[in-house]
Each structure stands twice: as C-alpha cells, then as structure tokens.
C-alpha positions in Angstrom: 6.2 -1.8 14.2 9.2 0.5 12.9 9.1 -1.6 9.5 5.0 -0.9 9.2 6.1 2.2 10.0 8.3 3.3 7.3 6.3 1.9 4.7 3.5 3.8 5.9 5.3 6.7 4.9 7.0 5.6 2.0 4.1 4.4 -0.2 1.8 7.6 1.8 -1.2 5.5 3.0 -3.7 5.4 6.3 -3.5 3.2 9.7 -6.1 1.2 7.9 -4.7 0.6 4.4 -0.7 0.1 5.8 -2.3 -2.9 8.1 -4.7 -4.1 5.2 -1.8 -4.3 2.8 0.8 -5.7 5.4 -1.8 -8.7 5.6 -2.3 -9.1 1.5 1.2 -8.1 0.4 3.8 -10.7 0.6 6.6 -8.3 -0.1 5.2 -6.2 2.5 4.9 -9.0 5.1 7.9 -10.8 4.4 9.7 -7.0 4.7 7.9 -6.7 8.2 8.8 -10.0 9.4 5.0 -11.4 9.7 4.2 -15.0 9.7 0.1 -14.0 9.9 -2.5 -11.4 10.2 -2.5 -12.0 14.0 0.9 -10.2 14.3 -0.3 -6.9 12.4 -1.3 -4.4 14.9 -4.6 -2.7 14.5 -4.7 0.5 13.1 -5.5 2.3 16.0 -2.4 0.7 17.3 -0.5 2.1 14.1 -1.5 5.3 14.5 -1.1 5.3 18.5 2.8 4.2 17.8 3.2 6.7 15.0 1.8 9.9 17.7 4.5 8.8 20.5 7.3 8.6 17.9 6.2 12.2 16.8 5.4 13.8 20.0 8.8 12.5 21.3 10.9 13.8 18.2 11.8 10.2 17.5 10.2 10.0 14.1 12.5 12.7 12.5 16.0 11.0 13.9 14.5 7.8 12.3 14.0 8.7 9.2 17.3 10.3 9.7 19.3 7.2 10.1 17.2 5.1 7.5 18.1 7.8 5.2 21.9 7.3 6.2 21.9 4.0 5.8 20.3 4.0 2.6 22.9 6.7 1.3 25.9 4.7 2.6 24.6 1.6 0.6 23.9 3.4 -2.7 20.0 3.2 -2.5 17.4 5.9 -3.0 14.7 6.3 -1.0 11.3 7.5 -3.1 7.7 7.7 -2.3 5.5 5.6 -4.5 2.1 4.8 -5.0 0.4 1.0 -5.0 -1.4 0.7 -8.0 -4.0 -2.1 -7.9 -3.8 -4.6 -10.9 -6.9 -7.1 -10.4 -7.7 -8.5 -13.8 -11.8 -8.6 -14.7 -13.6 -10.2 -16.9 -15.4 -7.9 -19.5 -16.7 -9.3 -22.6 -14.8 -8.8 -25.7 -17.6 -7.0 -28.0 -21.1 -5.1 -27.1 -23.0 -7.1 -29.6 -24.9 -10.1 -28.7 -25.1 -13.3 -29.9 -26.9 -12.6 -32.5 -24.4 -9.6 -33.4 -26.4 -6.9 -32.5 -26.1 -4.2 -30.2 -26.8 -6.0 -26.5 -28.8 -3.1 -24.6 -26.5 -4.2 -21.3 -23.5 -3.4 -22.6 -22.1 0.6 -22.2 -19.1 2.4 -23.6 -18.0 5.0 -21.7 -17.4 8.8 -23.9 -14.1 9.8 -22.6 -13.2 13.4 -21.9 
C-alpha cells in the first residue's frame, strides 16, 4: 500500500488511475511487488489508506524519510507526468485511391 502510495503522489494521479496503472504498468507493478490485479486494492481502498495516513500525520514523516533516503543515496525525487504513447493507424494521405480528395478524411487547422 505505501509503494501505491508514493507513486500516487509522485506521478499526481487519482485512486482510480494509480490502481488502473498499477494493473497495466509493469514498472509500476514490479515496483509495488504485485504478482496480479487481484492484489491491487480498490480505489476506495486507496483513498481510505491515504485519509488515515493524513489524519494521523503519518503521511508527512513518510515522505520525510523517503526523502532522506533518497538524499543519502544521491537520487532526486521529481514529480512527473505519464504520457500515453499508443501508436494508431492513420492513413498516410487524404486522397483516395483514385488520388483525389477522399471526403472522409479531415485535417485539422491548428491554432
């Protein structure tokens, strides 16, 4: 829970996306120590864990010590953002097969 926890914070997302990308991400799995989607909590159960570290102070002395830690090893702890990167298929020109403009196909003005 602490490691779902932490990246939670570091990459700034909700209950719902930290548990979605715990499942999909094997960096963030393998960081977490998950085998499968049955040991993610919910995200209720996220955000439940996250309000008792808070309302008990204990979320400030953690990030406190993993702070520490990462200082006395050299390492720099910075937000980020997940940037999705799924490849799709678009086709190559807006002219049809018989190389004129295919009424389907739209550019986009930028701006």
């Amino acid at each position: 829970m602490l490691r779902i926890y932490l990246l939670q914070n570091l990459y700034d997302m909700s209950d719902e996306k930290t548990v979605a990308e715990v499942i999909d991400s094997r960096a963030f799995s393998d960081f977490c120590a998950v085998d499968s989607s049955n040991q993610v909590p919910s995200g209720d159960t996220l955000g439940r864990f996250r309000n008792l570290l808070i309302r008990n102070g204990i979320q400030e002395l953690l990030f406190k010590q993993v702070v520490a830690m990462l200082t006395e090893r050299g390492l720099i702890l910075k937000k980020g953002t997940i940037v999705d990167s799924t490849i799709i298929e678009v086709p190559s020109s807006v002219k049809n097969k018989e190389k004129k403009r295919d009424p389907d196909a739209h550019q986009t003005k930028k701006g």
